[in-house]
C-alpha positions in Angstrom: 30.5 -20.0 -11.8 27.4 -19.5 -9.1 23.9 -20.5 -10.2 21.1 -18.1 -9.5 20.0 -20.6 -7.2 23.3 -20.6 -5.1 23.2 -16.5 -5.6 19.5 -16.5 -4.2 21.0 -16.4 -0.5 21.2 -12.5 -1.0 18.5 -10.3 0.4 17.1 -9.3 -3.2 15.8 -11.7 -5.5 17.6 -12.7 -8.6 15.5 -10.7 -11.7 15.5 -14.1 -13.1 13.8 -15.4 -9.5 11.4 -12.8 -10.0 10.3 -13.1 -13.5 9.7 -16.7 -12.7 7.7 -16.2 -9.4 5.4 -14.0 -11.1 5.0 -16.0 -14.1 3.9 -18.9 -11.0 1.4 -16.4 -9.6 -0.4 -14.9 -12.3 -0.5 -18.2 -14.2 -1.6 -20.2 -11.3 -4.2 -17.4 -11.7 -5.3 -17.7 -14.8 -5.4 -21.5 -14.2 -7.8 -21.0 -10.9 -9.8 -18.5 -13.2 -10.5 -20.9 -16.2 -11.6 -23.9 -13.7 -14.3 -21.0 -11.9 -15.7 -20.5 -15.5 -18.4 -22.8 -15.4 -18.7 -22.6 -11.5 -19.7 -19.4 -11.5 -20.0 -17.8 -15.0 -22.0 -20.4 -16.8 -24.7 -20.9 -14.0 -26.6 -18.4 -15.1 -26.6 -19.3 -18.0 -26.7 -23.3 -18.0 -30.1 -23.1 -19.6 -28.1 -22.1 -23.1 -26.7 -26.2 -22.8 -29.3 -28.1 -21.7 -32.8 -29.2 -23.0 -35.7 -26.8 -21.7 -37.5 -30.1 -20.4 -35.1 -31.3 -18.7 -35.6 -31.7 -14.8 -33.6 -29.7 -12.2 -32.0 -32.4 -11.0 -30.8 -33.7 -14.0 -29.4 -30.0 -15.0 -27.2 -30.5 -11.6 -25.8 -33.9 -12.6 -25.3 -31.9 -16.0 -23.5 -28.8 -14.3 -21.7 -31.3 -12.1 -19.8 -33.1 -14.8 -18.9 -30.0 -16.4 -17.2 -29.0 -13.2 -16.0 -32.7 -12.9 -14.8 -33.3 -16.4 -12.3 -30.5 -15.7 -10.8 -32.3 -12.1 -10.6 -35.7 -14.3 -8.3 -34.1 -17.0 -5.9 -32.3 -14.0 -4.4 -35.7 -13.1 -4.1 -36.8 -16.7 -2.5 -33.5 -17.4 0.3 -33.6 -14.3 1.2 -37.3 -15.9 1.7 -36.0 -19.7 3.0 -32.3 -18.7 4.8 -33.9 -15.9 7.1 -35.8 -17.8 8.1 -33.3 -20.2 8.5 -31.0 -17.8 11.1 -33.3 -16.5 12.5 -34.3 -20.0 12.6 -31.4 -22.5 12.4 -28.5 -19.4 9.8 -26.3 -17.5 9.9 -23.4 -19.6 8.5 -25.1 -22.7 5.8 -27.2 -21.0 4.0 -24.1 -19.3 4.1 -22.5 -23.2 2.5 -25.2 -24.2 0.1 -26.0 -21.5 -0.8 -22.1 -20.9 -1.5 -22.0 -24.7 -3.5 -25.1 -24.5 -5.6 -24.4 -22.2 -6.2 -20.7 -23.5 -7.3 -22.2 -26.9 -9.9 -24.6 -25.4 -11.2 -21.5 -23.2 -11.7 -19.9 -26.5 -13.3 -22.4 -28.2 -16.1 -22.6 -25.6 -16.8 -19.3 -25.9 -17.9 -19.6 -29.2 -19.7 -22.7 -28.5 -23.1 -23.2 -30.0 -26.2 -24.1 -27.8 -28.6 -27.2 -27.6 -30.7 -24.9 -29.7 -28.6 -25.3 -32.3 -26.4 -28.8 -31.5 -29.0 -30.4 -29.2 -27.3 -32.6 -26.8 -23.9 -32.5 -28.8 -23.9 -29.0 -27.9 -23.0 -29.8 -24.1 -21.4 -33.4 -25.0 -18.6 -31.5 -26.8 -19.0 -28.4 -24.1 -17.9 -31.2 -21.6 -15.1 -32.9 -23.7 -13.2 -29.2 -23.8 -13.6 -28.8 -20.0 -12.1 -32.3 -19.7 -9.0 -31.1 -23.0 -8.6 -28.2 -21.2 -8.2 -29.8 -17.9 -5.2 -31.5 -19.9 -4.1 -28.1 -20.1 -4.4 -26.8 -16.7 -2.9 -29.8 -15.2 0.5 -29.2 -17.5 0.4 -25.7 -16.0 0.8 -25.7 -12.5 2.8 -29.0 -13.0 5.5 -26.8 -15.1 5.6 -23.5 -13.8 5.4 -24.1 -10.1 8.8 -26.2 -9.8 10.6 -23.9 -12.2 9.5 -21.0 -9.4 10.7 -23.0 -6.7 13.9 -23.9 -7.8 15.0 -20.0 -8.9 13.8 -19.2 -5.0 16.3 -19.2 -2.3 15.1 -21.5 0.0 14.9 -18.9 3.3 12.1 -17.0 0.9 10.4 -20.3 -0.3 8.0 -20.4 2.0 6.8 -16.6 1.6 6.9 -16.7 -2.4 5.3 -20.5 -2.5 2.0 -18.9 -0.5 2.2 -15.5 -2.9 1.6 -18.2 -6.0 -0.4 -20.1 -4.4 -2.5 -17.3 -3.6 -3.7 -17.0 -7.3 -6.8 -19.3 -6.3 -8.7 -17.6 -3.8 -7.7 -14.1 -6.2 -9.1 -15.9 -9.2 -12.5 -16.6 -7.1 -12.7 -12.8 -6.1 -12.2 -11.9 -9.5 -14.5 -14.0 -11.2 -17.3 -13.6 -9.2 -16.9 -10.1 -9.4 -17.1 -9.9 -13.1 -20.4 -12.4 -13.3 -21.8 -9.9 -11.3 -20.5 -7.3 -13.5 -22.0 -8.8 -16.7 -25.0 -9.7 -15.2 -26.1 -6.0 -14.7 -24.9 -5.2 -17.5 -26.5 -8.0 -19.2 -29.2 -9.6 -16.9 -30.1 -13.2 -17.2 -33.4 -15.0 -17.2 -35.2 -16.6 -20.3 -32.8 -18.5 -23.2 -33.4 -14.9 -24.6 -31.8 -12.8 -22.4 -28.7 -11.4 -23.0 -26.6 -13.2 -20.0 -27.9 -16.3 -21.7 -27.3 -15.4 -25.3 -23.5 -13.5 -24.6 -22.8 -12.1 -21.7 -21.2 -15.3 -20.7 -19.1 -16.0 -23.3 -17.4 -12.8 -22.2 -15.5 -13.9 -19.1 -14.1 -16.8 -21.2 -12.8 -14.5 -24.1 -11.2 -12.6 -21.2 -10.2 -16.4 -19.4 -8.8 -17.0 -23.1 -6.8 -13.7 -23.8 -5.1 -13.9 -20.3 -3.8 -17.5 -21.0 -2.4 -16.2 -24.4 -0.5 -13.2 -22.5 1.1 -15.6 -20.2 2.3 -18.1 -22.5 4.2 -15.0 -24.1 5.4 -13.7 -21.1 6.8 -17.2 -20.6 7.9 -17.7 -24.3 10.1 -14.0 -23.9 10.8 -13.1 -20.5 11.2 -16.4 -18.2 14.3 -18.2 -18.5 14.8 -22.1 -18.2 15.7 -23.2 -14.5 19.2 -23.7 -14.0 19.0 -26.1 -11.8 16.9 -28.5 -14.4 19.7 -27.7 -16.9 22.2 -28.5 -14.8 21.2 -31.5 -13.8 20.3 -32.4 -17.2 16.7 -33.7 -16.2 15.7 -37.4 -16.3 15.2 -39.9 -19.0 12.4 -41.8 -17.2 11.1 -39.9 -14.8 7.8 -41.4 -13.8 9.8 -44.8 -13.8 12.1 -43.2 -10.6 9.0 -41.3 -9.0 7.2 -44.8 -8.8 10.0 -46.9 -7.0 12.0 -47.3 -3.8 11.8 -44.5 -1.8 10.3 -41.3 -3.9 7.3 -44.1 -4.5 6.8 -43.9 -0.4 7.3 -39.7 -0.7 4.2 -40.3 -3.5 2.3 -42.3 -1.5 2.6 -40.0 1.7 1.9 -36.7 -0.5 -0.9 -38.1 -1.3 -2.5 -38.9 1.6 -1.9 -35.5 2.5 -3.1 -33.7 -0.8 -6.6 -36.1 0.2 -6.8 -34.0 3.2 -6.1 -30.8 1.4 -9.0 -31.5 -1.4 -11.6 -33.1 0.5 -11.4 -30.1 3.4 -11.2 -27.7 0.1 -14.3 -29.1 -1.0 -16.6 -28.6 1.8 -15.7 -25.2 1.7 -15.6 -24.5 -2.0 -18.0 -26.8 -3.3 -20.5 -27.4 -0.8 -21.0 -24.1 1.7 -22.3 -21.7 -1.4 -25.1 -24.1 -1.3 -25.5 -24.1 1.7 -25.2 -20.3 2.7 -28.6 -19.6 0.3 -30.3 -23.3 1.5 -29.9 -23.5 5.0 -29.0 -20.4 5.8 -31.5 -18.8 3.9 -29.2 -15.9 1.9 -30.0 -14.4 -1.7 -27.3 -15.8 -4.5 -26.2 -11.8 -4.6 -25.3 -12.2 -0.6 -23.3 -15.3 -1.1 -22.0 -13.8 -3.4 -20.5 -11.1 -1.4 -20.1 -13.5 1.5 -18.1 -15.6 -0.3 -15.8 -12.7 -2.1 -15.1 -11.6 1.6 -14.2 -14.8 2.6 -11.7 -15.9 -0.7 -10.8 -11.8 -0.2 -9.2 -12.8 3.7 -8.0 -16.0 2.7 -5.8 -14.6 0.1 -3.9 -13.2 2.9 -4.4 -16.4 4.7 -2.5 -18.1 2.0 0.9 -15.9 2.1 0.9 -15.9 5.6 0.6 -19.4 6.1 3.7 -19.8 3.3 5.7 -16.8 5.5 4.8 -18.7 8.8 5.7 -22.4 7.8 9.2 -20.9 7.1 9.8 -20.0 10.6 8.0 -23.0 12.2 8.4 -25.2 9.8 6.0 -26.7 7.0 5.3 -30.3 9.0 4.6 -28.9 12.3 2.2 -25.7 11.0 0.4 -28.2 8.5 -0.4 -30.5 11.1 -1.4 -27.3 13.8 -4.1 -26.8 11.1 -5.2 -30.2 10.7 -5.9 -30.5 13.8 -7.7 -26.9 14.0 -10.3 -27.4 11.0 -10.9 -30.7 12.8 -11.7 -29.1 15.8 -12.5 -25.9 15.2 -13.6 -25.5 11.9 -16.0 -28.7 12.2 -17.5 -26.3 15.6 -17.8 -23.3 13.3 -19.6 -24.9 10.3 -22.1 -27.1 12.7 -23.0 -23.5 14.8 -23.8 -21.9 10.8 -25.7 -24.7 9.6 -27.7 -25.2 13.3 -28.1 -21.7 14.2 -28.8 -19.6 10.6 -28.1 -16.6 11.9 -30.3 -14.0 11.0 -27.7 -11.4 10.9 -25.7 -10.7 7.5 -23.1 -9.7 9.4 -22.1 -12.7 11.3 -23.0 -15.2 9.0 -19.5 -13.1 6.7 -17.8 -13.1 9.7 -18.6 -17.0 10.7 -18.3 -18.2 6.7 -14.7 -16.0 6.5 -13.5 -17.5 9.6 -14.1 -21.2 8.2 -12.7 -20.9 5.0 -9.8 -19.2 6.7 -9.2 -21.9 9.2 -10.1 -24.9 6.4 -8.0 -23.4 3.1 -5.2 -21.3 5.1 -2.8 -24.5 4.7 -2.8 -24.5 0.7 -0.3 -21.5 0.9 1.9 -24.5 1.8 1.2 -26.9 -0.9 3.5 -25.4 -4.4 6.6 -25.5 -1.3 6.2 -28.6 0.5 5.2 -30.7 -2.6 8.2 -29.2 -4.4 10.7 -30.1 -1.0 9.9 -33.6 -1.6 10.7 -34.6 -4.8 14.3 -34.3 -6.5 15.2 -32.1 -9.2 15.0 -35.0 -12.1 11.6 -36.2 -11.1 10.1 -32.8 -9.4 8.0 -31.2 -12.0 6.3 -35.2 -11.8 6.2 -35.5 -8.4 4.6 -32.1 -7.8 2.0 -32.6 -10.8 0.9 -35.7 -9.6 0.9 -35.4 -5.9 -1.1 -32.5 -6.2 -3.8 -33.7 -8.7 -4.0 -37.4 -8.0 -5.7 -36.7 -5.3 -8.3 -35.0 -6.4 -9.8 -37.9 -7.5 -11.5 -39.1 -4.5 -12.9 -36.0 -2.9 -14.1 -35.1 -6.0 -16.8 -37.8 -5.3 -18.0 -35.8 -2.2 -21.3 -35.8 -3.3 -22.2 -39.4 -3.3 -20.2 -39.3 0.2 -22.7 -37.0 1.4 -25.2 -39.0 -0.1 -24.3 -42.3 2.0 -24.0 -40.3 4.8 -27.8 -38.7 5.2 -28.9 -42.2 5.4 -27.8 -41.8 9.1 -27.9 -37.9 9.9 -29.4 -34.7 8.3 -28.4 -34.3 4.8 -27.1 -30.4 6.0 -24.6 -31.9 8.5 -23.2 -34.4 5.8 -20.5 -31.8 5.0 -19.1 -32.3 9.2 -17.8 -35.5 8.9 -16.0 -34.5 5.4 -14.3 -31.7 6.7 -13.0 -34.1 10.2 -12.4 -37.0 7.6 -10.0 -34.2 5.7 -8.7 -32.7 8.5 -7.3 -36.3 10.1 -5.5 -37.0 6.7 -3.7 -34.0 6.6 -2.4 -34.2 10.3 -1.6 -37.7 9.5 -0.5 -37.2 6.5 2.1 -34.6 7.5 3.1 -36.2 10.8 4.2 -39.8 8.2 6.8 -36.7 6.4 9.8 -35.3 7.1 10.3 -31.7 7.9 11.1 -30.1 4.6 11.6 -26.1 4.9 15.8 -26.5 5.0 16.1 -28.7 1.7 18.4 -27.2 -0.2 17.5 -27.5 -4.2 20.8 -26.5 -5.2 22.5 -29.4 -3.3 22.3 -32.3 -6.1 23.4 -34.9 -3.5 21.5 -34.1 -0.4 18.8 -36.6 0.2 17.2 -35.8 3.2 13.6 -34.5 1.3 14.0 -38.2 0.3 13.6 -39.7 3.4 10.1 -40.1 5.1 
């Protein structure tokens, strides 16, 4: 009897396909949502944590390893997550993980403030970003591969950039609904009521929508065939970390560096520099910045839809090369020039973080393509966090760097640094758009 998979060849997607995809998406979502909580909805209100005589800078290092703590669990996550997802099946890791990761979200919400806890207050605030990070790295590390195998591989492409596409959605969403809560509940002084509880509400909400996915998971998404029929794998990290798949690793990973440390200039370091050297209120990044994510959202399924016709290697390395080039251009005439005109500083900022982030609508289907069906759910997990690890750092990288040049420009040399990994990163891979999931045998997303 046909698999799903092998039916997928028809025009319409199998309802099973479709339930699964749009698990992906909206949990991929809800994942991207959670790791913006402290990003966006707790600076406001980061006074709540932190002693009142505590210096600014030290409240960044603070801020920073809430954000941080949350990257360092991802990678611990796609190793646990990873393996079950490989062992006991995809379905019942992203319950877990999705339920996980909603519970932690919870429990921050209610979290008392150094006011009441003193420094335990943002100690323990910091050890649930890091649980929940668990959490979030099980999710994507599940879900994503059970998507991918229910999609016929001439629509991978297009549906792997429409999951994917959950991040930049997530950013829109989020900051929309801090700026939402802040007029409805301004922030200022440890009194105010953005301080007290207005943030607490976007994490409720974070919490709620994690709990609604793990039941849509638990009732409506079925198992992947293809993991059943091939029965899984008894030790998978053992076979992802030898011979040949240990090369695909090692390759992925280079190119996952690229992805993070280009994501990061963009993600993590041109907010600051929007209101700093550009000289915007935090209300107009704001808006600049909703734009840009707003565009790239389409940038994302388009660059999944286009990597279908010309192929994932050749596309990912056409827009290596272009952030490189082009992007580096774009972000050195923003920084230098400051335009004084709203207008163009959107349309220069959207045109960056189109060129720099378009190419993660390729990463759930080319990550995915390179692993085999008993070690995928691994190999995806970890490719895609392990990486993180390094360009998470950026900061100090920067930091090395304005011993030589203007502490503004420090973010160039990231972005051509990231850039030249992922072009070299793709052109050390094989071309991966015609591997065939269903095929148990076939071996060609084995060879690099």
């Amino acid at each position: 009897m046909a698999t799903t998979i092998e039916r997928g060849r028809a025009e319409a997607l199998d309802p099973k396909a479709r339930k699964a995809i749009w698990g992906a998406f909206v949990g991929f979502f809800i994942d991207m949502f959670d790791v913006y909580l402290p990003v966006v909805v707790l600076a406001p209100a980061i006074i709540y944590f932190v002693s009142p005589e505590l210096s600014a800078s030290a409240t960044a290092i603070v801020t920073g390893l809430i954000f941080a703590s949350t990257l360092l669990g991802r990678p611990l996550g796609a190793l646990i997550f990873g393996r079950y997802a490989d062992t006991i099946g995809r379905k019942r890791t992203t319950v877990i993980s999705v339920t996980g990761f909603g519970a932690a979200t919870l429990l921050m919400a209610l979290m008392p403030g150094y006011e009441q806890w003193g420094i335990f207050s943002v100690a323990i605030f910091i050890l649930l970003r890091f649980i929940d990070g668990i959490f979030i790295g099980g999710e994507y590390t599940s879900a994503s591969p059970l998507a991918m195998e229910y999609t016929p591989k001439e629509k991978r492409g297009l549906y792997a950039g429409l999951i994917q596409s959950g991040f930049p959605l997530a950013f829109v969403a989020i900051s929309l609904l801090t700026l939402f809560m802040l007029s409805v509940a301004p922030a200022g002084g440890l009194d105010s009521p953005y301080v007290q509880w207005g943030w607490r509400i976007p994490f409720v909400i974070g919490a709620i929508l994690a709990f609604a996915v793990a039941l849509y998971y638990q009732f409506f998404v079925d198992e992947s065939e293809l993991f059943e029929s091939s029965g899984g794998s008894e030790s998978p990290l053992k076979t992802l970390f030898s011979g040949d798949n240990l090369k695909n690793f090692l390759q992925v990973f280079v190119l996952m560096s690229g992805f993070w440390l280009s994501l990061n200039t963009v993600s993590a370091i041109l907010p600051g520099l929007l209101g700093s050297e550009v000289g915007l209120s935090s209300t107009e990044v704001t808006i600049t910045l909703v734009i840009a994510f707003f565009v790239l959202f389409l940038g994302f399924i388009g660059a999944g839809a286009l990597s279908q016709r010309t192929g994932r290697r050749l596309l990912l390395m056409v827009l290596g090369v272009l952030m490189t080039v082009v992007g580096t251009f774009l972000y050195y005439i923003l920084i230098s020039t400051s335009p004084d005109n709203f207008t163009l500083v959107v349309v220069l900022t959207t045109v960056i973080v189109f060129i720099v982030s378009s190419n993660w609508g390729m990463a759930t289907s080319y990550i995915n393509e390179r692993f085999q069906t008993g070690i995928r759910a691994s190999g995806f997990g970890l490719g895609y966090s392990v990486a993180v690890i390094l360009p998470s750092f950026y900061a100090f990288y920067q930091a090395g760097l304005a011993s030589i040049m203007p502490f503004e420009y420090t973010v160039l040399p990231l972005l051509v640094v990231g850039g030249l990994l992922i072009v070299v990163g793709a052109a050390l891979g094989p071309e991966t758009k015609d591997v065939d999931f269903a095929e148990s045998g076939k071996t060609s997303q084995n060879n690099g």
